[in-house]
C-alpha positions as CSV (number, residue, x, y, z in Angstrom):
1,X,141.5,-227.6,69.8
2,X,145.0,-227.1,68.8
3,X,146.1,-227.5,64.9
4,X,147.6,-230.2,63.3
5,X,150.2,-230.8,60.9
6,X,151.8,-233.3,58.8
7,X,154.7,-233.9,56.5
8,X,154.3,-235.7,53.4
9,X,156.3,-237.0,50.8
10,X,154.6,-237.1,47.5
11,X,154.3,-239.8,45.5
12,X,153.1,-239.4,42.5
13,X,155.5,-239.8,39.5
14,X,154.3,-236.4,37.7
15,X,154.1,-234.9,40.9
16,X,150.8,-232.8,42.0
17,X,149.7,-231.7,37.9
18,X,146.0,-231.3,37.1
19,X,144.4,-234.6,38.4
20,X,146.3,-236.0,41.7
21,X,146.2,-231.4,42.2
22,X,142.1,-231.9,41.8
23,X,141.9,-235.4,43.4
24,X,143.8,-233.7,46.4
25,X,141.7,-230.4,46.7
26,X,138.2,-231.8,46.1
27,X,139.1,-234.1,49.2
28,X,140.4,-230.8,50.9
29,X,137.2,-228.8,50.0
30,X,135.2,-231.6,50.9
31,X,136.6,-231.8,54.8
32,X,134.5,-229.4,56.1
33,X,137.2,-227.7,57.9
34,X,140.4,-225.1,57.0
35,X,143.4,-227.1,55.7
36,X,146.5,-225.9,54.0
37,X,149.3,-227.2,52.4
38,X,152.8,-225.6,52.4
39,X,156.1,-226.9,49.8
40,X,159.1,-226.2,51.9
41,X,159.7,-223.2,53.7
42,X,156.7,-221.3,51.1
43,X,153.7,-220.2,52.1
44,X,150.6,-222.0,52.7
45,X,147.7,-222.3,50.9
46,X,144.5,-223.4,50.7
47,X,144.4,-226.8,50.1
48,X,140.8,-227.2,48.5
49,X,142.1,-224.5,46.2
50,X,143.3,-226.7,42.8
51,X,144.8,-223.8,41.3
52,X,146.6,-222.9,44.6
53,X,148.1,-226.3,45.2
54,X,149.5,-226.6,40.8
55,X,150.8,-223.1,41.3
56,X,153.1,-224.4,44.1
57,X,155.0,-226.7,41.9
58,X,155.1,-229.7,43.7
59,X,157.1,-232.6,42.0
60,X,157.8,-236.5,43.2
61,X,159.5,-236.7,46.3
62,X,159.3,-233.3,47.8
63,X,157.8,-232.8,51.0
64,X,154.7,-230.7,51.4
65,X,153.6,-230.0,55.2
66,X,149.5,-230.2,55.5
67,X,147.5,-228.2,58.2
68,X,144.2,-228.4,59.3
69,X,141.7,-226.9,62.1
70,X,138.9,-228.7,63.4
71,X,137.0,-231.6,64.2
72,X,138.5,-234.6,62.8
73,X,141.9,-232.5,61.9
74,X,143.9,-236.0,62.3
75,X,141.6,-237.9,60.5
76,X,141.6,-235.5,58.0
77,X,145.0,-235.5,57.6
78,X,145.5,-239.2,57.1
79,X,143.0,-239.0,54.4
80,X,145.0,-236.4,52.5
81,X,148.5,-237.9,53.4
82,X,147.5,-241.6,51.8
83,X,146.2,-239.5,48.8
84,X,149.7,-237.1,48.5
85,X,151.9,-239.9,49.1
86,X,149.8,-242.5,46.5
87,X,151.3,-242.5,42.9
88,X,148.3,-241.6,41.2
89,X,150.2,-241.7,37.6
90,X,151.0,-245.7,38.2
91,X,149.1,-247.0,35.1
């Protein structure tokens, strides 16, 4: 099964701090299969990883590029997109 990826654009006004970081990694962790995230031309990392994901220093409107292996990869993938590109700091 070959990987897949996705670019994303993120949307939250505060960008990926403490709780859109642990909204995003608990849904990562809770996949069932490897995904990563990557900001720009960085490195990946593990996406379930909430410390992993703050330390990359994602703000609004930069595009992170998500990569998972497995059953359900794209499914996965739209899950996490929707979630990464949803202002979660919209009162």
């Amino acid at each position: 099964m070959p990987v897949t990826t996705r670019t994303v654009r993120i949307g939250s006004a505060h960008g990926l701090h403490a709780r859109p970081a642990k909204l995003f990694a608990q849904a990562a962790k809770d996949a069932g299969i490897p995904v990563t995230i990557a900001k720009d031309a960085g490195g990946p990392v593990n996406a379930a990883s909430i410390l992993g994901v703050i330390a990359l220093g994602i703000e609004q409107g930069d595009y992170v590029t998500l990569t998972a292996d497995g059953d359900n990869a794209e499914v996965i993938l739209d899950l996490l997109s929707e979630l990464l590109s949803t202002d979660h700091d919209a009162a």
